[in-house]
C-alpha positions in Angstrom: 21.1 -51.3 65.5 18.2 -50.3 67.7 16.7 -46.9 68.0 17.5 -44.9 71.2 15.5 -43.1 73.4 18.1 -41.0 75.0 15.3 -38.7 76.7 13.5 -41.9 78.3 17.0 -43.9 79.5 18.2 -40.3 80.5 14.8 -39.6 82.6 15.6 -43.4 84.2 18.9 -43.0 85.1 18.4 -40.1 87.0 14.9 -40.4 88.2 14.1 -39.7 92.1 10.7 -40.9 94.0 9.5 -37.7 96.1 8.8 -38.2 99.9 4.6 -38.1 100.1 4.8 -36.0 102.9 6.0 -33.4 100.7 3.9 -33.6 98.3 0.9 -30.5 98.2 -1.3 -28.8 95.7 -2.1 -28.4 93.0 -3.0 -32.3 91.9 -3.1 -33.8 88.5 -6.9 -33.0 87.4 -9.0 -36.1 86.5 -7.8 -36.0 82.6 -4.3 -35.9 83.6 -4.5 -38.6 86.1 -6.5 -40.6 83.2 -3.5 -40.0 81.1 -1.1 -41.6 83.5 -3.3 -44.5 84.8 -3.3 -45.3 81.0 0.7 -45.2 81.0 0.2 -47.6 84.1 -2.2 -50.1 82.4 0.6 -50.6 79.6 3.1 -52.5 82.1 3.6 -56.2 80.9 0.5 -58.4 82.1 0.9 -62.0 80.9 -2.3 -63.9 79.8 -3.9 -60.1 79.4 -5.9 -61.0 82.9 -5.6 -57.4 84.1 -4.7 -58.7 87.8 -5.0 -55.3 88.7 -7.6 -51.6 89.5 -7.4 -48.2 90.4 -8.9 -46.7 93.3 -8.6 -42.6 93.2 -8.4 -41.3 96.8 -9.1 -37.9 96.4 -8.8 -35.2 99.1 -11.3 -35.1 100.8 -11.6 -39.2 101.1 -8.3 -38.9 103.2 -9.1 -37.8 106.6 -11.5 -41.1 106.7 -8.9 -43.2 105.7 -6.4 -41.9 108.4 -9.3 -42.2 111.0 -9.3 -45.9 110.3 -5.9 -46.4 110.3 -5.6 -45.2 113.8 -8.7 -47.1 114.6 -7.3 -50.6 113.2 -3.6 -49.7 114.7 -5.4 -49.6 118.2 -7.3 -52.8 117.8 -3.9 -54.5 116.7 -2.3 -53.2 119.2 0.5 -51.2 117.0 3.3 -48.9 118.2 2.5 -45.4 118.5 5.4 -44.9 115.9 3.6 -47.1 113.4 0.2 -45.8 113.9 1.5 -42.2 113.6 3.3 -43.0 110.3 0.1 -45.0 109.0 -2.3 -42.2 109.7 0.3 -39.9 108.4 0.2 -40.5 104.5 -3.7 -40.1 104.3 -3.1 -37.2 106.7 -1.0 -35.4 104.6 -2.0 -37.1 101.1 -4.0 -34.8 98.7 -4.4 -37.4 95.9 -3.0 -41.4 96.0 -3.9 -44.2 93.9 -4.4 -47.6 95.2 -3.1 -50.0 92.9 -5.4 -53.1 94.0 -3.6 -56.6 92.7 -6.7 -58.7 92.1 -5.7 -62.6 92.0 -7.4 -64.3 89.0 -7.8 -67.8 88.7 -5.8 -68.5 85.7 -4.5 -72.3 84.7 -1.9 -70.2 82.6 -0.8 -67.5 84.8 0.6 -68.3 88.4 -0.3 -66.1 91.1 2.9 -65.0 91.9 3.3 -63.6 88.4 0.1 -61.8 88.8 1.8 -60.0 91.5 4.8 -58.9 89.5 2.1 -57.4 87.0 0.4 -55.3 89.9 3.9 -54.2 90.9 4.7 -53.5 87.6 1.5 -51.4 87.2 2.9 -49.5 90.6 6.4 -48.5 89.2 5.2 -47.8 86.2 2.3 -45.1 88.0 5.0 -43.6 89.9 7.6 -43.4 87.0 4.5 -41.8 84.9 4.0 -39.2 87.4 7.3 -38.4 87.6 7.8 -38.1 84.1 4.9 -35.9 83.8 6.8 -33.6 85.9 4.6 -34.3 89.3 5.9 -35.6 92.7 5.4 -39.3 93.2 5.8 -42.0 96.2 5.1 -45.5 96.3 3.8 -46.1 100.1 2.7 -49.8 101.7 3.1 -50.3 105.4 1.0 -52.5 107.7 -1.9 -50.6 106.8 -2.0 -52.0 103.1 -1.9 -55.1 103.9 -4.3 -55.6 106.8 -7.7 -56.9 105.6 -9.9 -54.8 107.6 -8.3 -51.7 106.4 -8.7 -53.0 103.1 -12.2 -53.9 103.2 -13.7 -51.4 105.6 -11.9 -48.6 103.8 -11.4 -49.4 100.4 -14.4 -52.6 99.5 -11.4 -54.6 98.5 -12.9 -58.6 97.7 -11.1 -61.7 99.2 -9.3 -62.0 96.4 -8.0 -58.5 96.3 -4.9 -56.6 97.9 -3.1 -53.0 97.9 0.0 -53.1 95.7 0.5 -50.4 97.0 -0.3 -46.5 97.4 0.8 -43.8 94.8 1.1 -40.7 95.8 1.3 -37.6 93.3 1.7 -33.8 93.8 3.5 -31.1 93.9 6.5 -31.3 94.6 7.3 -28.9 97.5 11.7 -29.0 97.9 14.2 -31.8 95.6 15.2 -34.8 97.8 18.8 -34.8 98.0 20.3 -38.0 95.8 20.7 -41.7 97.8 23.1 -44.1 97.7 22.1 -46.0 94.9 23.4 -49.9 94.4 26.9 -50.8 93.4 26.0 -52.7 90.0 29.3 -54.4 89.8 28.4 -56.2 93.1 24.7 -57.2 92.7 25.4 -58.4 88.7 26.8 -61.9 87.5 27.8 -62.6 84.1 27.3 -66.0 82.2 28.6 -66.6 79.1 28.0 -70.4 78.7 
């Protein structure tokens, strides 16, 4: 008979991403954010190639970032509506993590399942934070994965991409609960 966790399936059940933008301060300090990158680092990584990094974007880093996200969503030629919500989550972020996937060559591990690891290493930030008792989004959009962004604004390599961005703060108001998936339609059973 295994050993429950009722506390940790409990917490999963029930847990709830925060919206970033509201998300405010006070931010995990540096030791507490060490604490739950090292939560993060523990997600399953086959081969132990550590297809992944950190990049802290601290406060004041943000208004830079959101300057060249409206900078590359001119030169691209992007929708006000997507430049607006791009410049937004550095606008109104006071602490993300980038969780950069780095592609390894590997004659073991195929790329693709590199990318699950990095993914991995996202939910498992975010579900950290959470159970830490901080706010926490996942963000992407266009801006993660264009590769001026990424190099001009983070020094990503070729062989580098955002994951994506983790926000974590305060939480400011409870998001009302979301329809969640019907597991009776999404699951198939096989017994032989």
């Amino acid at each position: 008979m295994p050993d429950p966790n009722p506390a940790a399936l409990d917490f999963l059940l029930t847990r709830r991403s925060r919206p970033a933008k509201t998300l405010v301060t006070p931010v995990p300090d540096r030791e507490t954010l060490v604490t739950l990158l090292t939560a993060a680092a523990r997600s399953p990584d086959h081969g132990k190639l550590e297809p992944w990094r950190f990049i802290v974007i601290e406060h004041g880093a943000m208004a830079g970032l959101a300057d060249l996200a409206e900078q590359r969503a001119h030169a691209l030629g992007t929708s006000a509506e997507d430049t607006a919500k791009a410049r937004s989550q550095f606008d109104q972020g006071n602490l993300a993590v980038a969780v950069v996937e780095i592609q390894k060559p590997s004659e073991k591990i195929p790329p693709i399942e590199q990318s699950y690891s990095a993914g991995a290493v996202c939910l498992a930030l975010l579900n950290a934070a959470l159970a830490a008792g901080w706010g926490a989004n996942w963000l992407s959009g266009w801006v993660s994965h264009d590769r001026a962004f990424c190099e001009q604004g983070l020094g990503l390599s070729g062989n580098e991409r955002i994951a994506g961005f983790i926000h974590i703060g305060t939480e400011r108001a409870a998001p009302p609960e979301r329809p969640r998936p019907d597991i009776e339609s999404i699951t198939q059973w096989r017994s032989r």
